[in-house]
N, C-alpha and C positions, 0 to 999 in steps of 0.2 A: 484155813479160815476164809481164805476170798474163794478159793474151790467150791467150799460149801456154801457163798452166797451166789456165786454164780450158778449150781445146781439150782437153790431155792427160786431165782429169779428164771432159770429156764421152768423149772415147774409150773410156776405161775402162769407164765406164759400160754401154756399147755392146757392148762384148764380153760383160761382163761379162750384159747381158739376153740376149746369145745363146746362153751356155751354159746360165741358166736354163732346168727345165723343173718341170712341173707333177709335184707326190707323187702316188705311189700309192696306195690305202688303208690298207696296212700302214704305209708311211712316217708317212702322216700320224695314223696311231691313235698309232705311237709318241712321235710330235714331240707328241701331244694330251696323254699319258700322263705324259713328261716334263715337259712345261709345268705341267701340274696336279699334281704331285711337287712341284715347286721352288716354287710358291706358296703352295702346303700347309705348307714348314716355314720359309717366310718368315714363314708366318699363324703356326705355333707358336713360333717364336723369341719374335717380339713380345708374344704372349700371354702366353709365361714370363715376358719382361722384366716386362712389365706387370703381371700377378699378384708379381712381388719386391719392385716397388715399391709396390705396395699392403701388402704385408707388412712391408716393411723402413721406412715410413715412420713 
């Protein structure tokens, strides 16, 4: 039983690297662009958190 889910989860796998394929420059300027968005207002969330608490203590 766990044999055969480890088979099924290596197959998966397996497909799943052959449909991978390598970004193009565009792709990846965007995936770069979004990445550094989402970080950016993960960085300002905390920063407002953190500046309130400084305030409100």
């Amino acid at each position: 039983m766990v044999k055969e889910k480890i088979v099924s989860f290596f197959h998966q796998c397996i497909r799943v690297w052959h449909i991978l394929r390598k970004p193009n420059k565009e792709e990846f300027w965007m995936i770069s662009k979004v990445s550094a968005l989402g970080i950016m207002a993960i960085g300002l969330i905390g920063f407002i958190i953190s500046v309130l608490m400084a305030v409100f203590k």
